[in-house]
N, C-alpha and C positions, 0 to 999 in steps of 0.2 A: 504494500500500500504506500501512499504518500508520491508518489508518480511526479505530479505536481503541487505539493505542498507540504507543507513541515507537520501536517496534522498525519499521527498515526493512523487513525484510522476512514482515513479516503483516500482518494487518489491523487482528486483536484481541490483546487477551491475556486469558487467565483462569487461575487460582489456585485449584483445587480445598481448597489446603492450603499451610501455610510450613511452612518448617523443611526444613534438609537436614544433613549435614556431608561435612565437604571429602574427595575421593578423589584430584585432579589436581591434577596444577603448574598448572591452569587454574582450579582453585578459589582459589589463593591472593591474587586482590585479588576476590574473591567478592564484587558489587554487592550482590547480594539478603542477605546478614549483614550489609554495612555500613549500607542500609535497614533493614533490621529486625530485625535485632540491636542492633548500635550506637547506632543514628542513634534508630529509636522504640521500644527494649527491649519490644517485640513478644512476641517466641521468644526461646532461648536455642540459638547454633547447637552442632552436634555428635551426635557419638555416645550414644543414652543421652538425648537429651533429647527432650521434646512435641515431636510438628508437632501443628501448632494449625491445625483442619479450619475453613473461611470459612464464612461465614452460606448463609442459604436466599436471599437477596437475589442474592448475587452466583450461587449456582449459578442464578437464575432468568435470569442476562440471556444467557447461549448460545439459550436458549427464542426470545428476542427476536430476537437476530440470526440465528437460522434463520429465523426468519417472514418478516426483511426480505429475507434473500438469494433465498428462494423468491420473495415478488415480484418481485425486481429481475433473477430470471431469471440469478445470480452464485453464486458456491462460495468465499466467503471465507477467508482462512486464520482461523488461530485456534492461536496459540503457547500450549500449555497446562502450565502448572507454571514460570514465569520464576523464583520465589520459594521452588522447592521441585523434586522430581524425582519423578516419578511412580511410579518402578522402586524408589525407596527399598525398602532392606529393612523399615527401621523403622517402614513405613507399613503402617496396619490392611488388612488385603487386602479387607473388606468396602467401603473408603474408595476403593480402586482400582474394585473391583465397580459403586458409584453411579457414578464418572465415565463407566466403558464405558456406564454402563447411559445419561449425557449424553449421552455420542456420539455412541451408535446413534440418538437421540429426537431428533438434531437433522441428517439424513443434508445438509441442504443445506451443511455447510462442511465444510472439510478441517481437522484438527484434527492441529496439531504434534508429535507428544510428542518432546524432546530428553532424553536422560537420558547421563549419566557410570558408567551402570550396565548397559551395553547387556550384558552378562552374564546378566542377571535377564529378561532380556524372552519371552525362551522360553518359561521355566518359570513366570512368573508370567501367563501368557497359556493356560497348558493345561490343557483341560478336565479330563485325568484325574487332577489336581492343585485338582481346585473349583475352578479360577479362570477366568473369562469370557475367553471369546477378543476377540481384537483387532478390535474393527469394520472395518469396510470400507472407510471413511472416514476411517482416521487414517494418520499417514504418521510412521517411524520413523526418529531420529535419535541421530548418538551424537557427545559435543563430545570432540573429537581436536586435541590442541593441539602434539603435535612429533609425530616422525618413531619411535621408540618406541612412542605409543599406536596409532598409526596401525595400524602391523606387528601391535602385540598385541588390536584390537578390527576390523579390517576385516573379519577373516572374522567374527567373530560377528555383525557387523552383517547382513553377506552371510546368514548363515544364518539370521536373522530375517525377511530376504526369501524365503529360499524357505520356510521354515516356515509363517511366521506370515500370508503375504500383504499386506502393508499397501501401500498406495497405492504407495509409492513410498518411497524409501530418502535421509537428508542426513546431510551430517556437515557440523558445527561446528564449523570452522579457527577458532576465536576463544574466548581470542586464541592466534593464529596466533604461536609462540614458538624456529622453527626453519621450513629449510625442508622439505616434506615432499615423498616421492617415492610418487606413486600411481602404481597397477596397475589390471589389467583387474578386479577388487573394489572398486574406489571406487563411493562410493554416487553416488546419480542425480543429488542437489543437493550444491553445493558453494559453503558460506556461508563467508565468511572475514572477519577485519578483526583491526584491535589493538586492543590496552588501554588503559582508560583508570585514571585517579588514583583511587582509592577509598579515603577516608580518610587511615590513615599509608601504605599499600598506595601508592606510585608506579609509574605503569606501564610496564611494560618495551616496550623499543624494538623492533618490528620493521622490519627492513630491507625497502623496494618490492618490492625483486627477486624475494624470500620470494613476495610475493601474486603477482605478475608471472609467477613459472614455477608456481602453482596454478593460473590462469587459462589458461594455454598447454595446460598437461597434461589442462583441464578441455576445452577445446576440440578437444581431439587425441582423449581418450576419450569424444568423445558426451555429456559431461556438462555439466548447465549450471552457470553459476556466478554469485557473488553475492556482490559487493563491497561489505560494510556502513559500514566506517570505518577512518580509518587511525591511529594512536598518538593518541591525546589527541584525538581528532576532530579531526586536521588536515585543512585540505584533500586531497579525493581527485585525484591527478593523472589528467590526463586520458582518460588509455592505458587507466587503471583502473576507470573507471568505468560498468560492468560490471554490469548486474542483469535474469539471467534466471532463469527459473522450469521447472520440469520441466516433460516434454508431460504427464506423466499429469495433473496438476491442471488 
C-alpha cells in the first residue's frame, strides 16, 4: 500500500478541497491545519471560513490512476479529503456533486471517504434532496477516537450501510485516545494507531493494550483490522502488527 502516499493504509491520496474545522477531541492536534494552516497559511481553518477547491491538474490525476489500475488488472485505494472532509456542511454541495461525479468516471478504485460528520452522509447523499447518490465504489468511514463517539456514531454509520450501500463500512481509531468497546455494529474495517506531535499540539499517549483488545475484539467480530502506528511513530510491537483489509475490496 501507500503507492502514492505516506498513508499506510491506501495507495493514493486526493484532495478535492482544504479547509475543514474541528468537531472531535480527534481534531485537536489536526495534521492537515498545522500543514496548511500554520505551516503554508494556505486556508484559514474553522467555522465561517473558505475551503479552497484544488486545481483541474490534480482533479485530473484519479483519471490517470484509473487507467493504470485497469491495466494492471488492480482496485487501488484512494483516501479522499486527508486535508479536508467531504461531509463538511460548509462545503458547496455542487463541489461534492463533481467528486461523485470523479468517482463514478473512474469505477476501477475504491475511493475512501472518512469524515467526522458521519451524521451528514444520509442526507447529503439523497436524491430527493438534489444531491447525487453515493457511487458504488466508495467505501464509508467515520474517525471514532474514545468510547463516547463510538456509542454516539456507530449506528449512524450502520445506517449509512444499509441506506446508502457503499462498498463497505471503516472507522478510524486514530488517534485511538481510550479504550473502546465494540459490538455486533462495528464497521467492516478497523484502522487504528496514535498521535503524533503537531506543532505546539504534543501527542497524547496511548496505552498497547488500548490497540491490543481492538484487535482481539476485531478478530472475534469478523472484522478486519489495521495497525497504522503507534504514539510518535514508535516502533510497532510485534503482536501488533497487524494489516488486513476487508473481503469486499
Amino acid at each position: 500500500m501507500a503507492e502514492n502516499s505516506k498513508i499506510e493504509w491506501t495507495d493514493h491520496t486526493f484532495n478535492p478541497w482544504i479547509g475543514c474545522t474541528k468537531v472531535s477531541p480527534a481534531c485537536d492536534g489536526c495534521y492537515a491545519e498545522n500543514l496548511m494552516a500554520n505551516r503554508y497559511g494556505r486556508v484559514e481553518w474553522g467555522a465561517g471560513e473558505d475551503r479552497q477547491r484544488t486545481g483541474a491538474a490534480n482533479w485530473r490525476k484519479p483519471i490517470a490512476w484509473d487507467k493504470a489500475a485497469k491495466e494492471a488488472g488492480a482496485r487501488p485505494f484512494v483516501f479522499c479529503a486527508s486535508l479536508a472532509d467531504v461531509f463538511d456542511n460548509e462545503v458547496d454541495e455542487m463541489w461534492r456533486s463533481d467528486l461523485f461525479k470523479l468517482i463514478e468516471a473512474t469505477p476501477n478504485l475504491i475511493w475512501l471517504l472518512l469524515t467526522k460528520r458521519i451524521g451528514n452522509v444520509i442526507k447529503m447523499t439523497d436524491p430527493a434532496r438534489g444531491c447525487r447518490i453515493l457511487p458504488p465504489n466508495a467505501a464509508v468511514g467515520a474517525t471514532i477516537a474514545n468510547q463516547p463517539e463510538y456509542d454516539r456514531d456507530r449506528m449512524k454509520l450502520w445506517d449509512v450501510k444499509e441506506v446508502c450501500g457503499p462498498l463497505f463500512t471503516f472507522g478510524s481509531f486514530e488517534p485511538l485516545l481510550g479504550r473502546v468497546i465494540l459490538d455486533k455494529f462495528a464497521p467492516d474495517w478497523i484502522i487504528t494507531g496514535g498521535e503524533t506531535d503537531q506543532g505546539s499540539h504534543k501527542a497524547r499517549a496511548t496505552d498497547p493494550d488500548n490497540f491490543r483488545y481492538l484487535r482481539d475484539q476485531s478478530r472475534d467480530l469478523g472484522r478486519a483490522f489495521f495497525m497504522k502506528q503507534m504514539t510518535r511513530k514508535a516502533p510497532i510491537p510485534a503482536d501488533l502488527l497487524v494489516r488486513q483489509y476487508p473481503e469486499a475490496a
